[in-house]
C-alpha positions in Angstrom: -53.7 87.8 22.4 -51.1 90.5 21.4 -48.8 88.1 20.3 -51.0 85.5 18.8 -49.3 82.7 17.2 -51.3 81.5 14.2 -49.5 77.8 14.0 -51.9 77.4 17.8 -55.0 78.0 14.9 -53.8 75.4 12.4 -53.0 72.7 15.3 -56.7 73.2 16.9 -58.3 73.0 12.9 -56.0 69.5 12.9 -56.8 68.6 16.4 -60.8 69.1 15.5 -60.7 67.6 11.9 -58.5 64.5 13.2 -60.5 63.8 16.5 -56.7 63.1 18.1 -53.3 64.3 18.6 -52.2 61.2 16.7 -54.2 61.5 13.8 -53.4 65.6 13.9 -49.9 65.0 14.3 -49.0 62.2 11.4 -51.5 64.8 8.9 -49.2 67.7 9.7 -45.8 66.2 10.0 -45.7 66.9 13.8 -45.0 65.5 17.4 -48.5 64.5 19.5 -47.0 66.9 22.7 -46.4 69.6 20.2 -49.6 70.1 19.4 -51.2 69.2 22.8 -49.4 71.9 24.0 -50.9 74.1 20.8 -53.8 73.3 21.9 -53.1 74.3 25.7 -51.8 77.5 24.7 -55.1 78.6 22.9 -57.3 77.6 25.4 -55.3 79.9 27.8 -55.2 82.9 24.9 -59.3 81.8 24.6 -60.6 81.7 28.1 -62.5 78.7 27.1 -61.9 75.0 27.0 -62.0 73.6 22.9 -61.6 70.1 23.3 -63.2 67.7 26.0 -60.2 64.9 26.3 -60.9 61.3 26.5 -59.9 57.2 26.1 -61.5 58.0 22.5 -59.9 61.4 21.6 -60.6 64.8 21.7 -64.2 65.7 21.0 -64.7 69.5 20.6 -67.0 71.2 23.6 -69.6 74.0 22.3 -67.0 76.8 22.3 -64.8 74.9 20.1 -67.4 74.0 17.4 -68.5 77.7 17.7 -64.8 78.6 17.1 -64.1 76.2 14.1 -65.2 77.8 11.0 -63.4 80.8 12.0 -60.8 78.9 12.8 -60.4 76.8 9.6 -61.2 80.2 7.4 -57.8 82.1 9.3 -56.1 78.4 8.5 -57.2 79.0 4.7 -56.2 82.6 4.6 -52.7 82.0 6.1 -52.4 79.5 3.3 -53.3 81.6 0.4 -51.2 83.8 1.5 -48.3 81.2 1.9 -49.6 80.4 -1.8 -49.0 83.8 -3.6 -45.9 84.1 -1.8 -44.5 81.0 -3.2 -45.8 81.7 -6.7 -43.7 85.1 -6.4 -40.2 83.8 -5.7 -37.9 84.0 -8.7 -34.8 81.9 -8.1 -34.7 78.2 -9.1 -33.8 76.8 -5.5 -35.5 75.3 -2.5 -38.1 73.1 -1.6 -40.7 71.1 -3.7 -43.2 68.7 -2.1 -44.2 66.3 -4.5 -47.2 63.7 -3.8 -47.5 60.5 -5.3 -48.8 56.8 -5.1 -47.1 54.4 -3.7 -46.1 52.4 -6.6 -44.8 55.5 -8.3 -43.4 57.0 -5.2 -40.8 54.0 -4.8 -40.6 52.7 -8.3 -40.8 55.6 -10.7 -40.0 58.7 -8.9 -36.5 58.2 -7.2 -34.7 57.9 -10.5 -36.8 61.1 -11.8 -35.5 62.6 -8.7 -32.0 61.7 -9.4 -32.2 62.7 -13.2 -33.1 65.6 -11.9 -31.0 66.5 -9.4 -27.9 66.6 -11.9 -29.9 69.4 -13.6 -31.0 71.6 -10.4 -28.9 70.9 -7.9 -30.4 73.5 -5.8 -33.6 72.0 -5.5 -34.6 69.9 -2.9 -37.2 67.8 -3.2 -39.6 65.9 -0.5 -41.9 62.5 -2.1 -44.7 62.1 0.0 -45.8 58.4 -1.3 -49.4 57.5 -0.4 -52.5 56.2 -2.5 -54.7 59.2 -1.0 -55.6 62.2 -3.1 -53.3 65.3 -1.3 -54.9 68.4 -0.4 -52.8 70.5 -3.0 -55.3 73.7 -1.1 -53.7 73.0 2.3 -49.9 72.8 0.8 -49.9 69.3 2.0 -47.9 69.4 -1.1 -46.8 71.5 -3.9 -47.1 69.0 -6.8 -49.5 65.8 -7.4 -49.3 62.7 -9.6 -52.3 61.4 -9.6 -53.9 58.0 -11.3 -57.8 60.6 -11.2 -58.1 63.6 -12.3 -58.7 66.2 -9.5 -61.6 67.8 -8.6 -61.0 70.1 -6.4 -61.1 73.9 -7.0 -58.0 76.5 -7.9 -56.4 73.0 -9.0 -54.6 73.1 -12.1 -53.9 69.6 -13.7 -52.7 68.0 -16.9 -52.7 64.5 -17.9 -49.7 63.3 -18.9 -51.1 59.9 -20.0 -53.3 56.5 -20.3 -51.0 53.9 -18.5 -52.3 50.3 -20.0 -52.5 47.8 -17.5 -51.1 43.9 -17.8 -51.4 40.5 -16.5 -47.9 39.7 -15.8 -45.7 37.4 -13.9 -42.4 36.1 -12.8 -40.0 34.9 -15.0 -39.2 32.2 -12.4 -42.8 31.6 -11.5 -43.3 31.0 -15.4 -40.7 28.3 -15.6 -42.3 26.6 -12.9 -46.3 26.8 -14.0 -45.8 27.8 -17.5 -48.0 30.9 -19.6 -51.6 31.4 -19.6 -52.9 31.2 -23.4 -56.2 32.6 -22.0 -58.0 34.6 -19.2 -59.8 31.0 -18.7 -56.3 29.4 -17.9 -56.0 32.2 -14.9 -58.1 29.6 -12.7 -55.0 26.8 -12.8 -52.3 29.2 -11.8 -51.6 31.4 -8.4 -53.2 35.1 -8.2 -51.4 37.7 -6.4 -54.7 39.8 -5.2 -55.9 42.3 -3.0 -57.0 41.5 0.4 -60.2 43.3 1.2 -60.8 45.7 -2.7 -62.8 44.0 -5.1 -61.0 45.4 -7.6 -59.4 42.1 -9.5 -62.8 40.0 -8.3 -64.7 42.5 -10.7 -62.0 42.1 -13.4 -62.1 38.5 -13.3 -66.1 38.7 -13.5 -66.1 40.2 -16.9 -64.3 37.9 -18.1 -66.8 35.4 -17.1 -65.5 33.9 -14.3 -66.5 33.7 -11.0 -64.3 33.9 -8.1 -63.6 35.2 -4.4 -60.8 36.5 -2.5 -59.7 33.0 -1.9 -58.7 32.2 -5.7 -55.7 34.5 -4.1 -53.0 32.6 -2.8 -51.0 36.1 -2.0 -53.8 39.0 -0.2 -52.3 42.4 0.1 -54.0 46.1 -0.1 -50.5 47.6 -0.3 -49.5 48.3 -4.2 -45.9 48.4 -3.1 -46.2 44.8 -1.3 -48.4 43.7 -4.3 -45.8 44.2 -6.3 -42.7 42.4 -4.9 -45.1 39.7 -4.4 -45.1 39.6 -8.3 -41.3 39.7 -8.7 -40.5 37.1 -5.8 -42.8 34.4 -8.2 -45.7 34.0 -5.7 -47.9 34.1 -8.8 -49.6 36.3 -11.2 -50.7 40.4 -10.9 -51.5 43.0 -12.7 -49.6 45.7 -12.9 -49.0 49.1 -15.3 -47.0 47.7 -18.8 -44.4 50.3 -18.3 -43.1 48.8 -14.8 -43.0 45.3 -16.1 -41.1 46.5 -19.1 -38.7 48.1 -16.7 -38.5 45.2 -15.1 -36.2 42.0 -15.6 -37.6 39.8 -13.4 -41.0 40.3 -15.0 -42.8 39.4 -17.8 -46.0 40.5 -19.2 -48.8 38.2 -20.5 -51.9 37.6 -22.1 -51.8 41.8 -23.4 -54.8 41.0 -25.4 -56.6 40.9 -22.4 -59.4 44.0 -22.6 -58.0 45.8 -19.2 -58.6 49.0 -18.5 -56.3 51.8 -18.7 -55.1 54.0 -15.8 -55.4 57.4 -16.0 -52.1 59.5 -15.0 -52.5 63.3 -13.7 -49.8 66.2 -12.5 -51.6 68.8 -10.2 -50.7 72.1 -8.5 -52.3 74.7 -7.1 -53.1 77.9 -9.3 -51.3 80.3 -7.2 -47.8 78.3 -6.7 -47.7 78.1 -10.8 -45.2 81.4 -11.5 -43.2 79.7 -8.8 -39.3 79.1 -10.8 -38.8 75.8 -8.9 -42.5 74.5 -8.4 -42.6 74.9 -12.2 -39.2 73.7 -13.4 -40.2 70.7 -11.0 -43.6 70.2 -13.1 -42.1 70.7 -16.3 -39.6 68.5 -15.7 -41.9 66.1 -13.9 -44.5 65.9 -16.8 -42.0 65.1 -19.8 -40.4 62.0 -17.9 -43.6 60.4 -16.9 -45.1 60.9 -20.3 -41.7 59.2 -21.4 -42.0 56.7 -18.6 -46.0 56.2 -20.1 -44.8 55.1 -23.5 -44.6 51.7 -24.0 
């Protein structure tokens, strides 16, 4: 145990918290015999076997579930300490890990990114796009947009703005159906909707109408699929305003319809926020969405 290395701790945490190397392996940007062999290593460092290994995973043995909370505290300490040290540096260069939806991720971001890149050209940036709320604690990433405000503790976020929400269509879908006048005329056109959330059923309900998944001619959970659904004319979505308005192959309808509005956050950690880059990255970040917001 001399020369203990502490990445063996944070594989075993990812190992324990994933139930597989998989699982552990796509959370921590990783290969499956990388940490398999992390694993391996502690067990010879320990004396004692962690993980019992099977067709449905690993499931940890009684001296692994005695060692986890340690375990995961010596994970959380390494990554304060990562923290403060990141909130110290002074020069405007590096990395910044920037976590976003998926819809704002591909659509939004990479012209943000690009914008500014002219301006720092010593930062490098990383977009991790996925519809999950990223543990900012863990560094899983350095910055958050967010469509909910965050919860967790040592989390500082800002809301940059309300992002109103339209029913909106294809320009060449239009041609060929014509415009709703009312939410009522929604019933004699195609729906783009989602394939197992209830999200547009319930929106459709408080309008007074009654409907199931199959009103949808187009299914999809993914927002980025949902989306190009919309622009190739397979029917009518709803989407944020300020992406159709960006958009030329979309038009927005019915906007008196009462939708609700959806909420846009930036998030960091506390202890990254005297960080030169993490901040220039924030500041920067916040003033284009808030100008990407209006509408």
């Amino acid at each position: 145990m001399a020369e203990f290395d502490w990445n063996l701790i944070r594989s075993f945490v990812a190992v324990a918290e994933a139930g597989s190397l998989s699982e552990a392996a796509r959370r921590l940007s990783s290969s499956q015999p990388t940490l398999g062999r992390h694993v391996a290593e502690l067990e010879t460092a320990l004396g004692a076997v962690l993980f019992r290994r099977g067709r449905s995973g690993y499931e940890l043995t009684e001296n692994g579930a005695a060692f986890l909370d340690r375990a995961k505290a010596m994970r959380d300490n390494a990554d304060t300490i990562s923290r403060l040290a990141v909130g110290r540096e002074e020069k405007v260069a590096g990395t910044v890990r920037i976590t976003a939806s998926e819809v704002v991720a591909t659509y939004v971001l990479p012209s943000i990114m690009a914008r500014l890149g002219r301006s720092e050209p010593d930062i490098e940036v990383e977009i991790v796009a996925s519809d999950q709320v990223g543990n900012l604690l863990r560094r899983d990433a350095d910055i958050a947009v967010r469509m909910v405000e965050p919860a967790q503790n040592d989390i500082i976020a800002r809301k940059i703005a309300d992002l109103p929400l339209t029913a909106c269509a294809a320009s060449s879908y239009l041609e060929r159906r014509g415009h709703p006048k009312t939410a009522t005329d929604l019933r004699d056109h195609d729906i783009v909707g989602y394939d197992r959330a209830d999200d547009i059923i319930q929106g459709f309900a408080q309008f007074g109408l009654s409907v199931d998944r199959h009103a949808f001619r187009f299914r999809t959970d993914n927002q980025v699929v949902f989306w190009e659904a919309v622009r190739a004319g397979n029917g009518i979505g709803f989407a944020q305003l300020s992406l159709v308005k960006r958009d030329a192959l979309v038009e927005p309808l019915l906007q008196g319809l009462p939708l609700p509005v959806l909420p846009m956050w930036l998030a960091m950690h506390h202890d990254v926020r005297h960080s030169p880059r993490i901040r220039r990255v924030a500041d920067f970040l916040f003033a284009e969405l808030k100008t990407y917001a209006a509408v």
